[in-house]
C-alpha positions, -999 to 999 in steps of 0.1 A, spaced: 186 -92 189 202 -111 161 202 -144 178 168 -142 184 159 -136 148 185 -163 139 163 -189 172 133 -177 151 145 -184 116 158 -220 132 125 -231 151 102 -220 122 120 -229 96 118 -198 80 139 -190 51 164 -153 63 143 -136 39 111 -139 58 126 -121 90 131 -90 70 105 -75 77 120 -75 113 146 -52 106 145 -21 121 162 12 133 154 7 165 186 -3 187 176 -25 216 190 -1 244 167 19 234 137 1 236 147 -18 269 120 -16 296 91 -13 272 96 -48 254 108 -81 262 127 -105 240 130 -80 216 134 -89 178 127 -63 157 101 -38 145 70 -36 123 45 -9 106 18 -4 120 -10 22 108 -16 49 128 -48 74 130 -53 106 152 -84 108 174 -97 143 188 -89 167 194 -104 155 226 -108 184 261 -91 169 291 -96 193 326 -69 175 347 -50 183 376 -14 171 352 -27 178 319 -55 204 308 -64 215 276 -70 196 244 -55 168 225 -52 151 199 -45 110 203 -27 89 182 -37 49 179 -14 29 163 -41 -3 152 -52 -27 123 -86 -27 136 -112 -8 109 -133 15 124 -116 20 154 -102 55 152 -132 65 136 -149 53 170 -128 63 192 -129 102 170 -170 96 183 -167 96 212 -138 125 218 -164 142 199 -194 132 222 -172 143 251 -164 174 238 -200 182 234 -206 171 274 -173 195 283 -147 172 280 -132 145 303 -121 150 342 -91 131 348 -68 125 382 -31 101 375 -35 84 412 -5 65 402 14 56 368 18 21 366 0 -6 347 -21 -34 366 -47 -59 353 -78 -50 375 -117 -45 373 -129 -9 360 -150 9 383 -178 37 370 -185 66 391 -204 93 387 -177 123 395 -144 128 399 -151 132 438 -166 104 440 -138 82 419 -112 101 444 -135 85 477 -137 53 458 -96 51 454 -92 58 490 -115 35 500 -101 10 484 -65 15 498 -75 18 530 -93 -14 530 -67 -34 503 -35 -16 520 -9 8 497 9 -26 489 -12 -29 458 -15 1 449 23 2 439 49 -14 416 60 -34 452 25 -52 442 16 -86 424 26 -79 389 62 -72 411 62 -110 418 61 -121 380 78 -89 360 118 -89 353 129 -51 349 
């Protein structure tokens, strides 16, 4: 971590004090898998949304979110909308798979029919993309 904040320092031509605010607790072990190139840390704000009512086959129950943003208003929005689908009986949620993937978002109108909608989908696209053997395999050093 230090030689990249020293390869920082040199290709901006920033004076040592300005990477202070890189400094951090944080040893890179500890953060590796989550960030690449890693160089430090910074503070970021952080608001709590909710408590928002989840009905889902691995969580149920309710929550309380935290967002960790500079945005104005955004908690604030988000805290709407909990609040909205509180009012409606909360959110139905399934985890088909936990991984991250770029993709369209598709709307359905029920759980049952997002659960038809996934399997039509693999069966059409194959179970190669619908796991970390897909594309984002070809490009991503773990």
């Amino acid at each position: 971590m230090a030689d990249r904040v020293k390869l920082v320092n040199r290709m901006l031509g920033w004076a040592p004090s300005l990477c202070d605010a890189l400094r951090t607790t944080l040893a890179e072990d500890e953060v590796a898998g989550n960030i690449e190139n890693f160089a430090g840390a910074v503070t970021v704000p952080l608001g709590l949304c909710g408590p928002i009512t989840v009905n889902g086959v691995a969580a149920s129950g309710s929550f309380v979110v935290p967002l960790a943003t500079l945005e104005g208003t955004l908690v604030a929005s988000y805290s709407r909308g909990a609040r909205m689908m509180n009012l409606s009986g909360g959110c139905e949620t399934y985890v088909y798979e936990d991984s991250f993937l770029p993709a369209v978002q598709f709307s359905t109108s029920s759980l049952a029919d997002s659960a038809g909608l996934v399997e039509w989908c693999r069966t059409r696209e194959g179970a190669y993309w619908w796991t970390s053997r897909g594309p984002a395999a070809l490009t991503s050093f773990r």
